[in-house]
N, C-alpha and C positions, 0 to 999 in steps of 0.2 A: 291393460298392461299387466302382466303378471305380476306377482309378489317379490320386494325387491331388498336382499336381504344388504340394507347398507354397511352394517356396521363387517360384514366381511367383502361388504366393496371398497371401502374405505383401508381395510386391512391388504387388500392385494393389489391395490393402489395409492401408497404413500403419497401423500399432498409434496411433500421434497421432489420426490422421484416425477410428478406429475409437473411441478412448476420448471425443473431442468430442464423436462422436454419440449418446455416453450421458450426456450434461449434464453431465462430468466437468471443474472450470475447474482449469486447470493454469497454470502460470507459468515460462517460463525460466530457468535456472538454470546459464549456463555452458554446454556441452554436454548437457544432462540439462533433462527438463522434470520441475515437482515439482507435487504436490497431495493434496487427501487419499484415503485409500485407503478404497474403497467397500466392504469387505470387513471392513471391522470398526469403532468410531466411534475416528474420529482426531480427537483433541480438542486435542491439543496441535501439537508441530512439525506440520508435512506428511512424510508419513513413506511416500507412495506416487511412487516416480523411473521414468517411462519414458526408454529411452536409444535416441532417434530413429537414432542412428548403427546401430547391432546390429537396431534392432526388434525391444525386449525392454522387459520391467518387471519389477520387483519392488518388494515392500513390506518397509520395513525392521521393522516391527512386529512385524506375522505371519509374517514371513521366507519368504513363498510369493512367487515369479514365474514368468517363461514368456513366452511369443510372444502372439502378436493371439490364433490358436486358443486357447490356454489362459483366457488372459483374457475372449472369450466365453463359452468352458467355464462360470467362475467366477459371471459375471454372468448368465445366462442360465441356470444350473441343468441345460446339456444334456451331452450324450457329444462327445466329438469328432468323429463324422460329422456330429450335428444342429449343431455350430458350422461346421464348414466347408461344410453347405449354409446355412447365414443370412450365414456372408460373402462366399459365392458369389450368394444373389441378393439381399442385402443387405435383408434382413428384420430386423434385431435387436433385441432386447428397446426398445434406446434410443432407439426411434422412427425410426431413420436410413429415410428413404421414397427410396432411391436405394443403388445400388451403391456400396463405399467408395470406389470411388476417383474418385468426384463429390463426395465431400464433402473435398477437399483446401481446398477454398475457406473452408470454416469454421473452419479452425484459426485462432487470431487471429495474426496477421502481426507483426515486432518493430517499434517507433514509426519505426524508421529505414526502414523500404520503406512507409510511411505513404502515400497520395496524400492529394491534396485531400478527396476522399469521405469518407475515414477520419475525415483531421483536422474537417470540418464535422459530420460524426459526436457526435465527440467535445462538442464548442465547444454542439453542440445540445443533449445530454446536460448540458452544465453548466450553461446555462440553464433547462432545464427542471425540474432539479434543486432547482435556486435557489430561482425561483420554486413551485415545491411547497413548500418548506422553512415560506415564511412565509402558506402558505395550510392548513396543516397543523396544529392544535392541539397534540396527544399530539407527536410530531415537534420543533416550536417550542419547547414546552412540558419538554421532554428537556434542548437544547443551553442554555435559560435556567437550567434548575435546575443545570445543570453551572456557570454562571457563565458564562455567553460574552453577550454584549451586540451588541443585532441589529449596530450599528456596524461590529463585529468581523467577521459571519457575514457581512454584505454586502460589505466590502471583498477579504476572502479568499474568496467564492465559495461560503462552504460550501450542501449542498444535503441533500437527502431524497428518497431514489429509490422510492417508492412502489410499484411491480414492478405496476404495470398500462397506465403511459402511454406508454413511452418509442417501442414501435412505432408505435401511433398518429401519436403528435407528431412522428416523423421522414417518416413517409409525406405527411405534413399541411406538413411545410417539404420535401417530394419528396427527400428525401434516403435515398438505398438503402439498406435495410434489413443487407444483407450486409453493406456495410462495416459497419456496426455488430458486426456477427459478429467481424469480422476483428480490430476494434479488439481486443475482448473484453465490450465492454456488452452483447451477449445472446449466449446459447446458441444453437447449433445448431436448438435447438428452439423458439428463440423469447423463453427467460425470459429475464427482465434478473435477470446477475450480482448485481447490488448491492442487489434488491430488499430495502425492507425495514430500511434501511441511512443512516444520517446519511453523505454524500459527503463528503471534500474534494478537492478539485483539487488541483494540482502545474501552478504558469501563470509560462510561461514568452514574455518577447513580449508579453503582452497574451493569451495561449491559452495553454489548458488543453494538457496534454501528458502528462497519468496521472492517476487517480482512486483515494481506496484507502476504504471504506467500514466503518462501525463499527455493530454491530450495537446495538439498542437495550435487547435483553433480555436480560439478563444470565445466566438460567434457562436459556436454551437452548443445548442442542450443537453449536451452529453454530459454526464458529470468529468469535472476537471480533474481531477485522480482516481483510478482503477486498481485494486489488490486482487492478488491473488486471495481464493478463500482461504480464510485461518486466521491465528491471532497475531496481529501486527509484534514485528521483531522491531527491539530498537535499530535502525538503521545506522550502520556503522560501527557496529560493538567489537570487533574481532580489530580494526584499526585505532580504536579509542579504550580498549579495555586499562592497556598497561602505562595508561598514561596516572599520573596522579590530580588532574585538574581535568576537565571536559567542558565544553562547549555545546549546552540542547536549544536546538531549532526545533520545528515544526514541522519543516517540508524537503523532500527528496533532493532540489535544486539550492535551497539555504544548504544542505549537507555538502555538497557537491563543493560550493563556491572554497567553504570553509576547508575542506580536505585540500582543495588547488591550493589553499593558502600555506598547506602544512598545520593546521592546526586540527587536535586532536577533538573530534564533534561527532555527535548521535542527533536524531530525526526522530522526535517521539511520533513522527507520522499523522499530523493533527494535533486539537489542544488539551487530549485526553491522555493521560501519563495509566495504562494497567497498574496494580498492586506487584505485579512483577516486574515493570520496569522501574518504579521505585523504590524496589529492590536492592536492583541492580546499581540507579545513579546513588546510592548511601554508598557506594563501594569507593565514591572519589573522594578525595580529601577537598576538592572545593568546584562545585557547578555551578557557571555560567550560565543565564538563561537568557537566550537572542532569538525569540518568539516575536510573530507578526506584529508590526505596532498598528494593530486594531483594537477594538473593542474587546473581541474573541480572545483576542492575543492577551492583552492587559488580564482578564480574569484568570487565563490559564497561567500567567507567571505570577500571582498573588494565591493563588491556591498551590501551586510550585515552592514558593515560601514559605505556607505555612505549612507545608506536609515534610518538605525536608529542612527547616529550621535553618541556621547561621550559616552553613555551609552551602547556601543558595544566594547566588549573588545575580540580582536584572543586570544587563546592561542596554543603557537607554539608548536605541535607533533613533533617529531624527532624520525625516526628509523624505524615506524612505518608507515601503511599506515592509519589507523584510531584506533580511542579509542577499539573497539570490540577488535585490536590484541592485547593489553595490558591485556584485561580480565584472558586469559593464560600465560602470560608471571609470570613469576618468584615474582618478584615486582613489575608490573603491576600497581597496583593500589599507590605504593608508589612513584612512576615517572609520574604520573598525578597529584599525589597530589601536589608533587614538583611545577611544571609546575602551576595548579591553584592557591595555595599561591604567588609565584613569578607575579603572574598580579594581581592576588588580591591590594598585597602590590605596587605596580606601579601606580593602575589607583586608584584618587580619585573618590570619588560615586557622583552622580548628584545631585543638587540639586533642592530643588521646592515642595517637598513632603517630608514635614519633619517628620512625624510620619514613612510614608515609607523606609525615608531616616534612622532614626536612626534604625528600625528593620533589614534593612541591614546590617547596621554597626555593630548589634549585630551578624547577621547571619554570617559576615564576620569574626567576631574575632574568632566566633567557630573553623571555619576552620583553621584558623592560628593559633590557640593556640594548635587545636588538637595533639596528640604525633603520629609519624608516625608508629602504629602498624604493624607489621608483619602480611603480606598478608595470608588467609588462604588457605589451597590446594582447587584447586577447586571443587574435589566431598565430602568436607567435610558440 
């Protein structure tokens, strides 16, 4: 075999651009892109980090990494000459029909170098979505028995990504396919990310601005929530900003239940709060925290405490494993209310911001004065 000059093979073949073209969806993470590792079933965290800076990976699992070579190596079953001739004429197991470094174009781009395409993309996608949702029985039939009432799904955009239309119906409203790539709504190869998947959007403006999708089958290996690449948005911020008190859950479906309720709630998306959504919850004069009552859960609202200090108040679920399973229950929503008046009335409100402070107060008394109506069925 002739002389094989790696380090500009590696350069005209990005390890990112090379993992894309095997249908691998990955997500930004700081410096580091994460997803799951195709090499063994990653069921829990994502536990496979390419590090675009170096042009390397590893798996924290299996504790095996390497270069783009190796990782063909792995994927492809071949020697190290049969991978550096498929990333020389870009033959690879993953279908890639072009040399790597044509496929720069398919990695999804971050929402901030977004253009128009991108975001029409998007907006497309969330209508399309939508509309399936309520033309969909099994589908429909899912987010009802969960307790969400159509009211709720139409106002919040939720949707059902069916994984056979979305190329069609972007080509059919002439909007390029690629950007769809970029966003992250299909693969490389064509599939839609979320097939398969109840949607909800993150709409910010009046538009969509992230998607993060929940699988319907509980039985399968697939991971049970799907994002868009990029850095998780608080869920719900544009319906919760101008409130002076808020409500943080964990999960898409606890946001959902709590919006039907009228009450004003964020989705830190998981039990990890960024430095900028931290930020952001200091902005309220007093945050509730109705987080999984697991083990996960308990850590994430005790570091919750101690990061945003007095003005973080738990309130304790019982029975339950989070707010979503009250949505169907019976009185559901009249055992949470309980629960919220009860810390309401506990913790006094911060002070320092007194115009803030007294719209609280007002907003507090609502709640406590409210009469505890009779929960409505959930398909009504």
């Amino acid at each position: 075999m002739p002389h094989i000059d790696t380090d500009r093979l590696k350069r005209d073949c990005p390890l990112l651009d090379v993992v894309a073209s095997y249908g691998i969806p990955l997500r930004q993470s700081g410096q580091t892109w994460v997803g799951r590792c195709p090499f063994h079933p990653d069921g829990g965290r994502p536990n496979f980090h390419v590090y675009a800076r170096t042009n390397s990976w590893f798996c924290f699992r299996c504790g095996v990494g390497g270069d783009v070579i190796r990782f063909v190596q792995k994927m492809d079953g071949v020697n190290f000459r049969q991978a550096v001739e498929r990333l020389q004429g870009g033959s690879l197991r993953g279908g890639a029909a072009h040399p790597c470094a044509s496929l720069r174009r398919a990695i999804p781009t971050p929402a901030r170098e977004w253009g128009a395409s991108e975001r029409a993309c998007l907006a497309a996608a969330v209508e399309l979505y939508s509309n399936r949702l309520f033309s969909d029985p099994a589908a429909l039939d899912y987010v009802q028995r969960r307790g969400l009432r159509r009211s709720t799904l139409e106002q919040c955009r939720v949707g059902y990504a069916r994984g056979d239309e979305l190329v069609a119906y972007l080509r059919w409203r002439r909007l390029p396919v690629q950007a769809a790539v970029r966003v992250g709504l299909l693969t490389p190869g064509g599939r839609e990310f979320l097939a398969g998947r109840i949607v909800v959007p993150e709409v910010r403006g009046g538009q969509p601005i992230w998607l993060i999708g929940r699988t319907m089958d509980l039985d399968s290996r697939a991971p049970r929530y799907l994002a868009l690449p990029g850095l998780k948005p608080l869920l719900g911020w544009e319906s919760a900003r101008r409130s002076p008190w808020v409500i943080v859950t964990e999960g898409p479906f606890d946001w959902l239940t709590l919006r039907q309720w009228n009450l004003p709630a964020l989705a830190l998306i998981g039990t990890h709060a960024r430095a900028e959504a931290l930020r952001a919850l200091r902005r309220f004069e007093r945050v509730y925290l109705a987080l999984d009552n697991d083990d996960a859960g308990a850590a994430a609202t005790e570091e919750l405490l101690r990061t945003l200090g007095p003005c973080a108040v738990p309130l304790a679920l019982r029975d339950v494993k989070d707010v979503a399973d009250l949505a169907a229950a019976p009185h559901g929503r009249r055992a949470f209310m309980r629960v919220l008046r009860r810390a309401m009335r506990a913790s006094p409100h911060c002070t320092g911001r007194s115009e803030e402070s007294n719209n609280a107060k007002e907003a507090t008394y609502v709640v406590l004065s409210e009469s505890s109506r009779v929960d409505r069925p959930a398909g009504s």
